[in-house]
Phi, psi and omega in degrees: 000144191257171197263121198264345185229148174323159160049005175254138192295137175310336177269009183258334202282274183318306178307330168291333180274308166313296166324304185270335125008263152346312179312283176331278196319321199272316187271002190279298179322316185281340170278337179246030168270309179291334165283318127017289187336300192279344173297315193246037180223300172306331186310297167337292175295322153353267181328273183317302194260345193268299221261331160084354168304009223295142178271153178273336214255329235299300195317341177280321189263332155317330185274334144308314170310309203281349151307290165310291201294328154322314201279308193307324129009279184285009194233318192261009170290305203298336182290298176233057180035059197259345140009114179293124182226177169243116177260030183274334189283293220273018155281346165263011190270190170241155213295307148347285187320339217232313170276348169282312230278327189303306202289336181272007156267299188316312151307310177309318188281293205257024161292319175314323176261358171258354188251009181240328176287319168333319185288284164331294156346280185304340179260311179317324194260352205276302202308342205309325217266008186269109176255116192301120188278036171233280199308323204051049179240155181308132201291320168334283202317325159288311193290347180302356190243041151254342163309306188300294178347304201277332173277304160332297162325315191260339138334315197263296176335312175274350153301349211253315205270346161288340174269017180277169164288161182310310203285317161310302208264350164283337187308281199303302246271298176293338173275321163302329200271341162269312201295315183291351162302322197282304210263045152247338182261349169258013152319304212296297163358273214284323174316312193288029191264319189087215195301333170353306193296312202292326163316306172332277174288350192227357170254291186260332165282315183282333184296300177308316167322294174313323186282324193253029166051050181275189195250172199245017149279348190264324177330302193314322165307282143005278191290323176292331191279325190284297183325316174286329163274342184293295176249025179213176170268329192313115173293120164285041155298324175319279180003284162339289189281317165281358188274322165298283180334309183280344185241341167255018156304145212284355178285338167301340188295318185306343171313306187305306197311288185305354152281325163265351149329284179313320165304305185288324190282327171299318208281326185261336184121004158321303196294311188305330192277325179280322188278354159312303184301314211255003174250343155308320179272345206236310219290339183273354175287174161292124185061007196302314181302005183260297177315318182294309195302304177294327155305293177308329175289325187288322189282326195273324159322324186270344204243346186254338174069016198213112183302279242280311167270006157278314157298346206267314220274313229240310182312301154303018184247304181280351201298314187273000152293304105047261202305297170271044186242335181113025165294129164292159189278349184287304233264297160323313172293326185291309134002307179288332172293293170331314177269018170258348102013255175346318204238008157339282192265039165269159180277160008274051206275127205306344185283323189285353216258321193253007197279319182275307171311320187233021167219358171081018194286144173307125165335303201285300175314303168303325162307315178301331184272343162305333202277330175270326180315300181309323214283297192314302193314318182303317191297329189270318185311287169337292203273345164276319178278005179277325192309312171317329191236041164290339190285353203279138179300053197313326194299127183071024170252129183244162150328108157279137211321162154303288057100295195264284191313336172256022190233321194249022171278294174331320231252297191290354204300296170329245166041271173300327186261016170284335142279008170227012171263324206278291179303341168289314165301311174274020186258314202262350180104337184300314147223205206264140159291358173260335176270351193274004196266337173273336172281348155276308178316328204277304184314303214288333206282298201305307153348275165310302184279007241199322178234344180234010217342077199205103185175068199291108217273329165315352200261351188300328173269003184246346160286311202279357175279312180296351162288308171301318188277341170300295193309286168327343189269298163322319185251044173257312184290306189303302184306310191289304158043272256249293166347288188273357152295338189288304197304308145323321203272308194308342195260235094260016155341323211260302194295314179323289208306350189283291174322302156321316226236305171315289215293320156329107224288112193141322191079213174328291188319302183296332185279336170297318201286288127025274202307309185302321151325276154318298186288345164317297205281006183250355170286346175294336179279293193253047184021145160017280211270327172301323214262282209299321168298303117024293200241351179307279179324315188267356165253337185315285171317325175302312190287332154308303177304339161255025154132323196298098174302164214271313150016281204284262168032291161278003163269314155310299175316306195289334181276326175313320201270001191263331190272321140351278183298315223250333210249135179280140026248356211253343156299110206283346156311295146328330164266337152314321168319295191301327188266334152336274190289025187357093198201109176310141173293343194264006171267338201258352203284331177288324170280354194293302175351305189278333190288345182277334168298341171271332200283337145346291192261008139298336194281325188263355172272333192283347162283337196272302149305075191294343187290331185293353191257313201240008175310313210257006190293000000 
């Protein structure tokens, strides 16, 4: 085989050609999966409410669609290593230290997928005797694509691990490859540990995994499939079927969508026009760019559901005013962290979004209940960045005429109201929280072109491919979840930990307290959407029996896991920030504090106030 650059090895060569292959297979199907989505889901809504028709087929063949694009999904992520992981440790190695650790996530990931394709195989031909009661077609076409899924992964997994030098990848290969040795001739042992074993695996296996920067959906997977194959009898097929299960609720179809919303508001000028507005009217007080941040986050927050692309719309626009008023860039990523924090629970938020899915709490109730919890939090950020920017550099910022501040209302209005069409549509009934992210798309399209005239059609396939690897990455982590909660609850781990968190001494109070504590510390680990699919099912019902409405609840949980998710050293939020605002993370650790210590004591305030969670319901 010939060589395409001096000195590069032929088997780096093959791997690059496979790798780009692979691109092709995945990323073409998925992009034109996400249009589909919205084609026949906006079809849907039509029909029913404009035409008084309803089609009978759309949720079903959405719901089919929406596998395959979850697993291809999970496939161009695993491509360009978009995969949620936690990289503070293994970020802290030496350049040796860093390449063991890559090669012993690259073995974990794909011992993971070869002990999940067998199963898939086996379930996938189970699905044939199953017929979809609209379409009537076999249930197989769907379920084939976590087989297909899994075989991609791992193709590009054993591609990763051919480009490691020999000495890594034999490294990661052999180490993995003793620890599942020690624990299949140490079964016999570890039965007689009981439940014991759930530390073993879900603890100390599952930490370490997490620790050495596997990614944290194939972890999850992992520890469940090695706990199940290790100490149980139990076919992992199962898995398999819960993992189908966790990834095809169709309320889950909205993760994409509303990802690629956010992506759009950006692409057309929306996001730019409402932060225009709000630095016109704002911009000229003392601390006024912080407050404009802060605002644009809450307002940008309602229409995309996806914190990374509510920093991606806003920070470039203000950082560099920001800056040349005399703001440190630490003190700025920190501010954006904090409000991403903050803005947790605006609605359409992709966390209120799996919260309803897997605990059955209403949509609508939760969209509703978001919006003042997020309120309290800005008012203490308001009042820490104002104290902050007492220092701020005022010379030549003036007022702008009234004249210019309504010429740029006028302007942001299209915008403004996009977030109060989405809610007015699930409030009123009109779709689905899942159908209502195609009457944005539709709304930002027209927009974008008709009024901001901005809708630069290069950009339309590198949006719907980055949607399928955001969206694929997020329900990759819900299915092994959805997995590894089963596997908890059959161990009866879900009645203790139920029993423990009732039992805590305080009633309500003690159990809130409890509740807030833990979700902090597992969002710092296991981000939002793992922790809440995880813990969600087993906590929702505790708080009911002592009294805590589920309302208020998912609201307390979710800004804890926000505060988390947001907090150095171990929060990936925060380094998402950091690469937003392209700000060394070690500039921002130290100023970050007071704002989380403010977003804190928004937080006990909105537990303490159950009406700020449940007034308008």
């Amino acid at each position: 085989m010939t060589q395409t650059h001096a000195g590069t090895p032929p088997r780096l060569t093959a791997a690059a050609r496979i790798d780009l292959l692979l691109r092709l297979v995945a990323e073409i199907p998925a992009a034109i999966l996400v249009v589909a989505e919205v084609v026949v889901l906006f079809a849907g809504v039509v029909a029913r409410y404009a035409l008084h028709t309803p089609l009978i087929w759309t949720d079903e063949l959405a719901s089919i669609l929406f596998l395959w694009l979850a697993m291809l999904g999970a496939v161009i992520a695993l491509q360009r290593s978009e995969h949620m992981r936690l990289t503070a440790v293994a970020g802290g190695l030496s350049s040796t230290g860093r390449a063991r650790t890559d090669a012993l996530a690259a073995a974990a990931v794909a011992t993971f997928l070869l002990m999940i394709v067998p199963p898939a195989w086996d379930y996938a031909s189970d699905q044939w005797y199953i017929q979809t009661p609209a379409l009537s077609i076999h249930d197989t076409y769907r379920a084939v694509a976590i087989l297909v899924g899994g075989v991609l992964m791992l193709i590009t997994a054993l591609t990763r691990l051919l480009a490691l030098s020999w000495k890594d990848a034999a490294f990661g290969i052999v180490v993995v490859g003793a620890l599942a040795a020690v624990l299949h001739f140490a079964a016999p042992w570890l039965l007689g540990f009981g439940n014991w074993n759930l530390v073993l695996f879900f603890v100390l296996l599952l930490g370490a995994a997490v620790l050495l920067s596997v990614p944290i959906g194939f972890a999850f997977g992992l520890a469940t499939l090695a706990y199940l194959a290790t100490l149980t009898r139990t076919p992992l097929t199962v898995v398999v079927s819960r993992m189908d299960e966790g990834m095809s609720s169709l309320i889950l179809l909205a993760v994409p969508l509303f990802v690629f919303l956010g992506l759009l508001i950006e692409m057309t000028g929306m996001a730019r026009a409402m932060v225009n507005f709000l630095s016109a009217l704002l911009g000229h007080v003392r601390g006024g760019l912080s407050y404009v941040l802060l605002g644009a986050m809450y307002l940008v927050s309602g229409i995309s559901g996806s914190k990374a692309a509510d920093m991606a719309a806003v920070a470039p626009i203000l950082f560099p005013d920001m800056k040349r008023r005399g703001f440190n860039e630490g003190e700025l990523v920190s501010l954006l962290a904090a409000s991403g924090a903050m803005s947790e629970t605006i609605p359409p938020s992709l966390v209120l979004i799996t919260i309803g899915s897997v605990t059955g709490v209403s949509i609508a109730a939760l969209f509703t209940g978001g919006l003042v919890p997020a309120a309290v939090l800005a008012a203490a950020l308001a009042f820490i960045a104002r104290w902050r920017g007492r220092n701020e550099n005022m010379e030549g910022v003036t007022r702008p005429p009234w004249a210019v501040i309504g010429k740029a209302f006028v302007i942001s209005l299209p915008a403004l109201v996009l977030p109060f069409v989405i809610r007015f549509a699930v409030i009123e009934g009109i779709a689905t929280a899942t159908e209502v992210s195609t009457i944005g798309i539709v709304y930002a399209i027209i927009v974008g072109i008709l009024v901001y005239r901005q809708f630069p059609l290069r950009r339309l396939y590198p949006m719907l491919v980055e949607t399928a690897s955001l969206s694929g990455a997020i329900l990759l982590i819900i299915g092994t979840a959805t997995g590894m909660a089963w596997a908890l609850t059959q161990s009866g781990f879900s009645h203790q930990l139920a029993a423990a968190m009732t039992s805590m001494p305080g009633g309500a109070t003690g159990f809130m307290a409890v509740s807030i504590v833990a979700f902090i510390v597992l969002g710092s680990v296991l981000e939002g959407i793992p922790a809440i699919v995880l813990f969600g099912p087993l906590l929702f019902p505790s708080a009911r029996l002592v009294g805590i409405n589920e309302v208020h609840y998912a609201m307390v949980v979710i800004l804890a896991m926000g505060i988390g998710l947001f907090a150095p050293p171990f929060g990936v939020g925060y380094y998402a920030a950091c690469a937003i605002g392209r700000v060394s993370p070690d500039a921002a650790m130290r100023r970050i504090w007071p704002y989380l210590l403010a977003v804190l004591a928004g937080l006990i305030a909105v537990a303490a106030v159950p009406w700020f969670s449940t007034g308008f319901l």
